[in-house]
C-alpha positions in Angstrom: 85.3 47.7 -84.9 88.3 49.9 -84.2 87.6 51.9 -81.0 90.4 55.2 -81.6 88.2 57.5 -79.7 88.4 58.8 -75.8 85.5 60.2 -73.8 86.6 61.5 -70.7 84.6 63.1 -67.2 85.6 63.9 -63.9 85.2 61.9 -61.2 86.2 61.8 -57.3 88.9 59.5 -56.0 85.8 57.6 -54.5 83.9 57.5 -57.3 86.5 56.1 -59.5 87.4 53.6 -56.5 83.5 52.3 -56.5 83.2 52.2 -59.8 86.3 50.2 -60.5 85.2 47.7 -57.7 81.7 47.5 -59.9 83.5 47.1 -63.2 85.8 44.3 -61.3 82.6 42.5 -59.7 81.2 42.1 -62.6 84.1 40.5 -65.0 85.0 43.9 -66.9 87.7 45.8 -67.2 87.0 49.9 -66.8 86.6 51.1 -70.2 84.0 47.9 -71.4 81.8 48.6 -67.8 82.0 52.9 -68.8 80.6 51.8 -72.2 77.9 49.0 -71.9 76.5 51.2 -69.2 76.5 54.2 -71.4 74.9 52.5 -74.1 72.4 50.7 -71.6 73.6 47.3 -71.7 73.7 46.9 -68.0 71.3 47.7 -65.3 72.0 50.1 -63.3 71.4 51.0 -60.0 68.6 53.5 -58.7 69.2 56.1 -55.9 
């Protein structure tokens, strides 16, 4: 499947920083973390 589309948000420098240690943690690069936990793939954590 040919992914040609962005989806962008805004994020702190913190955020970003945290959530490209998660993405790193476990074995994905940004962009395949953002999207198997938008699609609910992955757990995720509660508050």
């Amino acid at each position: 499947m040919k992914r040609d589309r962005d989806i962008r948000f805004r994020a702190t420098e913190q955020e970003v920083e945290l959530i490209r240690q998660k993405a790193s943690q476990a074995g994905y690069c940004l962009s395949e973390y953002m999207r198997l936990l938008a699609l609910g793939y992955l757990a995720t954590e509660t508050k």
